[in-house]
TORRO-521145 format. One record per residue: residue in one letter; x, y, z of N, C-alpha, C, O in turn. Coordinates in steps of 0.1 Angstrom, whole numbers, padded with zeros to 4 digits. Each point is the difference from the previous one (the first is absolute). Last residue first. Layout:
N
ATOM type  n_xx  n_yy  n_zz ca_xx ca_yy ca_zz  c_xx  c_yy  c_zz  o_xx  o_yy  o_zz
ATOM    A     X     Y     Z     X     Y     Z     X     Y     Z     X     Y     Z
...
! end
This chain:
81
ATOM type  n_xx  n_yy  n_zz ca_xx ca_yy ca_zz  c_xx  c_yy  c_zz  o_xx  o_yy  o_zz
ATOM    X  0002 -0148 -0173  0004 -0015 -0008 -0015 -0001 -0010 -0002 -0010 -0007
ATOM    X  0013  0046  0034  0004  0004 -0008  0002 -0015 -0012  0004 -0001 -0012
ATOM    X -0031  0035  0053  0003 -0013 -0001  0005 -0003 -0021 -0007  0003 -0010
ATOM    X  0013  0039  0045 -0013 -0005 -0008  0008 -0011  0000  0012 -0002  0004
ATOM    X  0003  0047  0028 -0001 -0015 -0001 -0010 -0004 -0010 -0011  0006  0001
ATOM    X  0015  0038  0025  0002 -0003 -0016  0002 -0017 -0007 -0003 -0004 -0011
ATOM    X -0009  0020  0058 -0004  0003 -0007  0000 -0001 -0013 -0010 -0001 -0006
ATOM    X  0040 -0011  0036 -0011 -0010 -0003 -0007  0006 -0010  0001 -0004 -0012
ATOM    X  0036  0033  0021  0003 -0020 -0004 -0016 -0010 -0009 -0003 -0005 -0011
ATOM    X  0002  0045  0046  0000  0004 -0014 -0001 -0012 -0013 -0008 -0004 -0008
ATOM    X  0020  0004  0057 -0016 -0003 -0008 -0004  0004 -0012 -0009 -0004 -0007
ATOM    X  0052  0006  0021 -0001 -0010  0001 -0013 -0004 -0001 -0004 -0010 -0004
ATOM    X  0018  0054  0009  0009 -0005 -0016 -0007 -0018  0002 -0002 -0005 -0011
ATOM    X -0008  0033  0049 -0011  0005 -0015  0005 -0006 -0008 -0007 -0004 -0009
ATOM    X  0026 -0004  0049 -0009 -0010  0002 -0010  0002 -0012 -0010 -0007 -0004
ATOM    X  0049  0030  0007  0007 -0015  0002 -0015 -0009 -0004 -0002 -0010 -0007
ATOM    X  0001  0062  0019  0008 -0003 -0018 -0001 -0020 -0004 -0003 -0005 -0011
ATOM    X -0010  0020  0059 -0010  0002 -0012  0006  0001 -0014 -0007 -0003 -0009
ATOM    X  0025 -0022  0056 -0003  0012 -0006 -0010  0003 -0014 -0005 -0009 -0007
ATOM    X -0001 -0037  0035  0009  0008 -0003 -0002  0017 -0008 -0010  0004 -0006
ATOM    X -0022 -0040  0031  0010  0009  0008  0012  0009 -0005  0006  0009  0006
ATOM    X -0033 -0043 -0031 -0008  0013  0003  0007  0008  0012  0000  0012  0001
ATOM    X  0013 -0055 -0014  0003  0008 -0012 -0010  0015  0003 -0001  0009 -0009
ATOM    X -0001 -0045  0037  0014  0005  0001  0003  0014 -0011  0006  0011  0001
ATOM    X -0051 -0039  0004  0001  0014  0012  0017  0003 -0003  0003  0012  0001
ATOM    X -0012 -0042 -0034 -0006  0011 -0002 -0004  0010  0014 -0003  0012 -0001
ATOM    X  0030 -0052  0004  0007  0008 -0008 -0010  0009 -0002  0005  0011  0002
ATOM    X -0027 -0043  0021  0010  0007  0010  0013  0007 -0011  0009  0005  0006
ATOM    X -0044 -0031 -0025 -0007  0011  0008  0010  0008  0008 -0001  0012  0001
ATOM    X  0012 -0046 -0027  0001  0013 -0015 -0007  0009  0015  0001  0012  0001
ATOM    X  0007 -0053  0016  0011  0004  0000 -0002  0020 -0008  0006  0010  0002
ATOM    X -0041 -0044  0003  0003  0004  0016  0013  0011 -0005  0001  0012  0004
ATOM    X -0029 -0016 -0049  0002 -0009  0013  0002  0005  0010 -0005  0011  0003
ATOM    X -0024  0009 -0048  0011  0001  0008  0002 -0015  0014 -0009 -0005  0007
ATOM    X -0004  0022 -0063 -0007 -0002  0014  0015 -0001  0007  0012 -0001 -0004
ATOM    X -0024  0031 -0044  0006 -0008  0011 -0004 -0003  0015 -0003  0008  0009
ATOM    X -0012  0020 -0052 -0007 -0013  0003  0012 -0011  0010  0000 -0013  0001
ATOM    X -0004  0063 -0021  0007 -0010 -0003  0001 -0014  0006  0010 -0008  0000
ATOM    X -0035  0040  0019 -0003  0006 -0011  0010 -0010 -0012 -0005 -0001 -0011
ATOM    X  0014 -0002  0058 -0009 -0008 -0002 -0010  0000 -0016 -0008 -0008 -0004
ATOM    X  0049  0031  0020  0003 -0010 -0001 -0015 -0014 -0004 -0001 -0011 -0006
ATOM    X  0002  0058  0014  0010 -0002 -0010  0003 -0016 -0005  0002 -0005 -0011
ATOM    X -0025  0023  0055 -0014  0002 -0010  0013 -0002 -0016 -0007 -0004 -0010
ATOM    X  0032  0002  0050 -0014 -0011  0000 -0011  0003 -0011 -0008 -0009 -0005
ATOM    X  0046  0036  0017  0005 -0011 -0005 -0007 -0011 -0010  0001 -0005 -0011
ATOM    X -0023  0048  0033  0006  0004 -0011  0007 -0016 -0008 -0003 -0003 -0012
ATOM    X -0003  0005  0064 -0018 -0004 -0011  0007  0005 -0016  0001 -0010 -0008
ATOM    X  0034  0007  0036 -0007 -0008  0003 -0008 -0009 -0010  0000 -0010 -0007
ATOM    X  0007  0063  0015  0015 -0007 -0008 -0005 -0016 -0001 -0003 -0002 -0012
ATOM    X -0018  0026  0048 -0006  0005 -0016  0009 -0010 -0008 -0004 -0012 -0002
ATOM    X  0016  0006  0043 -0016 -0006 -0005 -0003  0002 -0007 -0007 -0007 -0007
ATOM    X  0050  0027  0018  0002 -0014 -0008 -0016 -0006  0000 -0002 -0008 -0009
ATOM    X  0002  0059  0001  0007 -0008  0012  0002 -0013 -0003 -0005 -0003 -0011
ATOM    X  0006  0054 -0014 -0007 -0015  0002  0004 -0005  0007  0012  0002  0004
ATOM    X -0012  0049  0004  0010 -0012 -0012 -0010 -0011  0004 -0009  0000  0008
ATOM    X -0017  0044 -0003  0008 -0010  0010  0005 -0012 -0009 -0006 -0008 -0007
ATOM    X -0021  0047 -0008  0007  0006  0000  0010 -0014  0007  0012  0001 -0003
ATOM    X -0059 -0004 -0011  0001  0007  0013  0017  0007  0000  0000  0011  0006
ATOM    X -0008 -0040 -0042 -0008  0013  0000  0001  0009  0016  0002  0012  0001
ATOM    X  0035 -0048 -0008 -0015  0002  0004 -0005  0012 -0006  0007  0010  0001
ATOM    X  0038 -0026 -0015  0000  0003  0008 -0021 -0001 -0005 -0006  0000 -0011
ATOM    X  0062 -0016 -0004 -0015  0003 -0003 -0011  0007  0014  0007  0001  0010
ATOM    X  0050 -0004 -0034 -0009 -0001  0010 -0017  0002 -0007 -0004  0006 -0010
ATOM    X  0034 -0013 -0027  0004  0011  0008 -0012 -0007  0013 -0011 -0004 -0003
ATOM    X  0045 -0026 -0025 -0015  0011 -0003  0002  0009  0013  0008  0001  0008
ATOM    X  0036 -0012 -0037 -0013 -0004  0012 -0012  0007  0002 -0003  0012 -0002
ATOM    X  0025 -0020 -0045  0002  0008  0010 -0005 -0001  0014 -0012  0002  0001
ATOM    X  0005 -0027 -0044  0008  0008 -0004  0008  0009  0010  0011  0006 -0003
ATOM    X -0050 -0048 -0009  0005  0006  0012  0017  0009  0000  0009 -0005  0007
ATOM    X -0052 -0014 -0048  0013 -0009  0009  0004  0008  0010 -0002  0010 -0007
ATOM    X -0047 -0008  0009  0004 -0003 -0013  0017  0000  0005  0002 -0002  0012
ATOM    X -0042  0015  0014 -0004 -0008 -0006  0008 -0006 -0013 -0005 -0006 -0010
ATOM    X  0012  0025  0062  0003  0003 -0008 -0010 -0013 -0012 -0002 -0011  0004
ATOM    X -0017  0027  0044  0009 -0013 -0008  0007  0003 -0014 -0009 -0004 -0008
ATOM    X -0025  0032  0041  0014  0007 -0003  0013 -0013 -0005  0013  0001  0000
ATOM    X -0064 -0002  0004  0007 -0008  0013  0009  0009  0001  0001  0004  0011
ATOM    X -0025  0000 -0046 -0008  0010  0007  0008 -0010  0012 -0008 -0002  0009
ATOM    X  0040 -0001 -0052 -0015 -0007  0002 -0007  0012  0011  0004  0011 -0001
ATOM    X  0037  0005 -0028  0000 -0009  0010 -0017 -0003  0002 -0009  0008 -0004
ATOM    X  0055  0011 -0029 -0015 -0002  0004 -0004 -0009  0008  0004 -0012  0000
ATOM    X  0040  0046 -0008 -0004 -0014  0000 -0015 -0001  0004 -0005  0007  0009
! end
């Protein structure tokens, strides 16, 4: 599976991804995970309210198969109308 320089899978999601982890060698933590959401989301031009703020720290606490398949989501997202 190919994945972006995040470790975000970039295409349909076949397998969990596999952990990602720091150049330093240290898994991501949900700040990393967070900022990863945040730069996905904003690269796809979504703003955010009170509510999308407090699901994007939620959705960064979760494990990393859960929180790569679902940025992934975004990532691939085009506007289709």
């Amino acid at each position: 599976m190919d994945t972006n320089t995040f470790g975000i899978p970039i295409g349909p999601v076949d397998h969990e991804p596999a952990e990602a982890y720091h150049t330093s060698g240290e898994l991501k933590d949900a700040e990393s995970k967070e900022a990863i959401l945040r730069d996905a989301l904003m690269r796809n031009g979504v703003e955010l309210g009170s509510v999308d703020e407090t699901i994007v720290r939620w959705l960064s606490e979760a494990e990393w198969a859960t929180f790569a398949t679902v940025t992934s989501w975004i990532g691939r997202t085009t506007d289709h109308s």
